[in-house]
C-alpha positions as CSV (number, residue, x, y, z in Angstrom):
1,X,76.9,71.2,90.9
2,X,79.1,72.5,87.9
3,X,80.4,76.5,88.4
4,X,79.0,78.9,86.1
5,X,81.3,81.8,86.1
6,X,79.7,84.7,84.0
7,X,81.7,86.2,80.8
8,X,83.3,90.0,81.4
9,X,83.5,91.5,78.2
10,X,85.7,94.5,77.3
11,X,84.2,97.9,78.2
12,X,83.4,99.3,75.1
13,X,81.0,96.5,74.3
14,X,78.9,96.8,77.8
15,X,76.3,98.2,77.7
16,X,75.3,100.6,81.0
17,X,72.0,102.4,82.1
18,X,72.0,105.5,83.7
19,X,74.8,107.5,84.7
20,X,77.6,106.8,87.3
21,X,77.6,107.5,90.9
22,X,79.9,106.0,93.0
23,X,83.5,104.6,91.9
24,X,84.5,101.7,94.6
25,X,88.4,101.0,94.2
26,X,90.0,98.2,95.4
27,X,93.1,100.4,97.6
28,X,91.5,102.0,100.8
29,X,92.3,105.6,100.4
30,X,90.9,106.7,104.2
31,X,92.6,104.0,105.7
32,X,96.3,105.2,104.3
33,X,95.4,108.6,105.2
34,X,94.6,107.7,108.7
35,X,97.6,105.6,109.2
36,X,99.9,108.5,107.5
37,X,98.0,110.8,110.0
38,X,98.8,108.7,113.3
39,X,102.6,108.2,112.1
40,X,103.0,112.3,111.6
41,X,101.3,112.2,115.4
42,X,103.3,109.7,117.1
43,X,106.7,110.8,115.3
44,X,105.7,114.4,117.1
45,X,105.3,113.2,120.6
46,X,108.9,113.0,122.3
47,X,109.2,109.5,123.4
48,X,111.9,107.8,121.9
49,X,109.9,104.8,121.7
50,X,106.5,106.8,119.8
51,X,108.9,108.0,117.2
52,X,110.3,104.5,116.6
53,X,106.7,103.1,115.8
54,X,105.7,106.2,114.2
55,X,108.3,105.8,111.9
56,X,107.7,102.1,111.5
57,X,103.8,102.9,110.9
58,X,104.3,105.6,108.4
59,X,106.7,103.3,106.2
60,X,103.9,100.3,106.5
61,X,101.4,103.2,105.1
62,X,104.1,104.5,102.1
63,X,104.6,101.4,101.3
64,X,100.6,100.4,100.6
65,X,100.1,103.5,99.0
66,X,103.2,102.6,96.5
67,X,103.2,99.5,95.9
68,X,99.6,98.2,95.9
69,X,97.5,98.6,92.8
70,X,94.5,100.4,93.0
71,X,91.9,98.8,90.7
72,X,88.4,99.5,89.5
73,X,86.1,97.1,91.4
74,X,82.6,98.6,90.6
75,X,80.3,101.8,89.7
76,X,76.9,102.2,91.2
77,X,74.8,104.1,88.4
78,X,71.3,105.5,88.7
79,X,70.0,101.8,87.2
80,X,72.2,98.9,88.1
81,X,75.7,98.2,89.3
82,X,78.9,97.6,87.1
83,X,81.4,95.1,88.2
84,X,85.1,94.8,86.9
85,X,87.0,92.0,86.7
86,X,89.0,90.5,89.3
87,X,92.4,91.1,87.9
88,X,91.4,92.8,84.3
89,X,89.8,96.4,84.9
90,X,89.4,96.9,81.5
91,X,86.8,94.0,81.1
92,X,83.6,94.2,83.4
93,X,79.6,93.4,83.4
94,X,76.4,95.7,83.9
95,X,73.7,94.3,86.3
96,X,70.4,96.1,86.4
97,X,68.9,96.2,89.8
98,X,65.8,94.0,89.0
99,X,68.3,91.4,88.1
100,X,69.7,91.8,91.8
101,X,68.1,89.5,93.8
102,X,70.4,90.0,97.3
103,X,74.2,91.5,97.9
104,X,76.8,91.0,101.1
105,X,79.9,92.4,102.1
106,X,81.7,89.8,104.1
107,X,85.6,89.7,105.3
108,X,87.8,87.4,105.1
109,X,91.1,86.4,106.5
110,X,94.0,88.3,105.3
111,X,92.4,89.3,101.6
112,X,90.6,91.9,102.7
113,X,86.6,91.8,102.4
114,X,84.7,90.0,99.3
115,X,81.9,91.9,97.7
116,X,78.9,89.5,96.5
117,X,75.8,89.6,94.6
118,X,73.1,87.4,94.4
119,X,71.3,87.0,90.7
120,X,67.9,86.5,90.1
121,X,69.4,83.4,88.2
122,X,70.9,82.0,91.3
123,X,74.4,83.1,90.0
124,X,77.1,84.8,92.3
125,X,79.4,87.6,91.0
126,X,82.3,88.5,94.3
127,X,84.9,90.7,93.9
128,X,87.6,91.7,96.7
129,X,88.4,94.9,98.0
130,X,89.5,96.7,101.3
131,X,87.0,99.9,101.0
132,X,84.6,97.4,103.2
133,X,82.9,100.5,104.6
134,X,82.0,102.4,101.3
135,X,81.1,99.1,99.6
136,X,79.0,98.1,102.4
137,X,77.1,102.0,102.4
138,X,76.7,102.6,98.7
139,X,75.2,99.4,98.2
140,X,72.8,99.5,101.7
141,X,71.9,103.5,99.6
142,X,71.0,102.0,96.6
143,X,69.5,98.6,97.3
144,X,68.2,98.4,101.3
145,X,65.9,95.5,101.1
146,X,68.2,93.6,99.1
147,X,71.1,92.6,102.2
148,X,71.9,89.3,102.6
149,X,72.5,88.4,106.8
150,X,75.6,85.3,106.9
């Protein structure tokens, strides 16, 4: 079987329904925060040992938050979902939500989590990102009969 991989045009040329309600980005904003918060707590507690790691942690956490890239990955809008390009955010594609057949959010080993849908055209569109969470409950809001079990 031959891969069909589906053109992204530039984003003045496609053409969206509705109007936008959730952003997913590909950097995971809570996670940093949570990470910063845990560093600020553990640098507090007077252990010699807590300050060490808390140190350690809250360089791992500046160090995502500067140096990775956050990207567009995809808008949900009122009729279909808009997916970016893996590695050019200014190209992307509209897919109404009859044209949906199933989505899946699945992780995988040290890239973070792969978002996938399912066209009625038997076509796959993925995209990484690591806001696994918000992916997974935007899509479950707008499309909860549509999950696809692994």
């Amino acid at each position: 079987m031959e891969k069909e991989f589906l053109d992204f045009l530039p984003l003045s040329e496609v053409s969206v329904k509705g109007t936008r309600k959730r952003r997913i980005g590909y950097k995971p904003y809570t996670g940093i925060a949570l990470l910063a918060a845990f560093a600020v707590f553990a640098v507090c507690i007077p252990n010699t040992i807590c300050r060490i790691m808390g140190i350690f942690v809250m360089a791992v956490a500046a160090l995502v938050q500067f140096t990775v890239r956050d990207r567009h990955v995809m808008d949900i809008y009122t009729e279909g979902v808009l997916f970016y390009e893996h590695r050019d955010d200014s190209r992307a594609a509209f897919f109404p939500y009859t044209s949906i057949e199933g989505w899946s959010v699945r992780r995988n080993k040290g890239s973070g989590q792969t978002v996938l849908l399912l066209l009625d055209d038997q076509r796959f569109v993925m995209t990484d990102t690591f806001s696994l969470v918000k992916a997974e409950n935007v899509l479950f809001s707008v499309m909860p009969g549509k999950e696809i079990r692994a």
